[in-house]
C-alpha positions as CSV (number, residue, x, y, z in Angstrom):
1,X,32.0,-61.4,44.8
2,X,28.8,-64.1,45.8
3,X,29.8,-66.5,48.9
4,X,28.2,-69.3,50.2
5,X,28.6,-70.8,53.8
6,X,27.5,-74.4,53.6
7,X,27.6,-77.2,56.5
8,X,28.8,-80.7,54.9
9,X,25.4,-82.0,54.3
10,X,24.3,-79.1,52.5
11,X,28.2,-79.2,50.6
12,X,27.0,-83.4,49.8
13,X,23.2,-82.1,48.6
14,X,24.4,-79.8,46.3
15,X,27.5,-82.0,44.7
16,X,24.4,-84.4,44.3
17,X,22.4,-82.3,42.6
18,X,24.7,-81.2,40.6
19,X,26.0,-84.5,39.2
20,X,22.4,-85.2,38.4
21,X,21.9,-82.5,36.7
22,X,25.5,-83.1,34.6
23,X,24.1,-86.9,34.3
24,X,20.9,-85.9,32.7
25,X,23.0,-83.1,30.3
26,X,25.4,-85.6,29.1
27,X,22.5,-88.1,28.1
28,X,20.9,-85.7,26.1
29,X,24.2,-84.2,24.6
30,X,25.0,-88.2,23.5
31,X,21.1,-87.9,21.6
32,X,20.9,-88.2,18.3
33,X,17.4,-86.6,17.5
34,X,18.7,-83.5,19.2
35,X,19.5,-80.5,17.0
36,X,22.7,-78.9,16.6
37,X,21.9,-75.1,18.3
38,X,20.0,-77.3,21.2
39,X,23.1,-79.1,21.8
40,X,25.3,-75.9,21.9
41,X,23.3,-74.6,24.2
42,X,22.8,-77.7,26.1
43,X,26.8,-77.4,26.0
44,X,27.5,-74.3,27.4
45,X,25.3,-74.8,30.4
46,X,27.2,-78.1,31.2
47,X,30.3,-76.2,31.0
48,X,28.8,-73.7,33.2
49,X,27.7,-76.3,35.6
50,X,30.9,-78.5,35.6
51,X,33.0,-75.3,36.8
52,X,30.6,-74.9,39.4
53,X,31.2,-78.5,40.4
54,X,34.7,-78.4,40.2
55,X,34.9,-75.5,43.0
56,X,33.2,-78.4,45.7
57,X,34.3,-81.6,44.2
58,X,37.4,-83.8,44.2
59,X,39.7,-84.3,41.5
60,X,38.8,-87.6,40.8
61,X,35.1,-86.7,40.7
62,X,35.7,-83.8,38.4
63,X,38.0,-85.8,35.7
64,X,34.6,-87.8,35.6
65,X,32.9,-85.2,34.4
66,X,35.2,-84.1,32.4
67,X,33.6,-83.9,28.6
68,X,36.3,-84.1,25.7
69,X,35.5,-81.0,23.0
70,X,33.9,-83.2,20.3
71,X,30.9,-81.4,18.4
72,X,28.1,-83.2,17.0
């Protein structure tokens, strides 16, 4: 088992960059010109991300996030 001790600013830094980094995923999931094993894989590590963000977050912020299981 990994643990990490954070203060609240560094809890509020990494929720940040986390949404960001879901943000910018979710963007290029939504592109068209993007090719079908890109966006599995581009999948996956959004899935992997969003549980990580749902461990800090609050509910509300995590049914945000929340992607339905559509495939393009």
């Amino acid at each position: 088992m990994i643990g990490m001790l954070l203060n609240h600013q560094e809890l509020n830094e990494f929720e940040y960059v986390l949404k960001k980094e879901m943000e910018e995923l979710m963007y290029d999931l939504e592109d068209q010109k993007i090719d079908g094993i890109v966006k599995s894989v581009l999948e996956e590590r959004y899935q992997i991300i969003y549980r990580l963000f749902c461990r800090f977050a609050k509910p509300a912020d995590c049914r945000r996030y929340l992607r339905s299981k559509q495939r393009n």
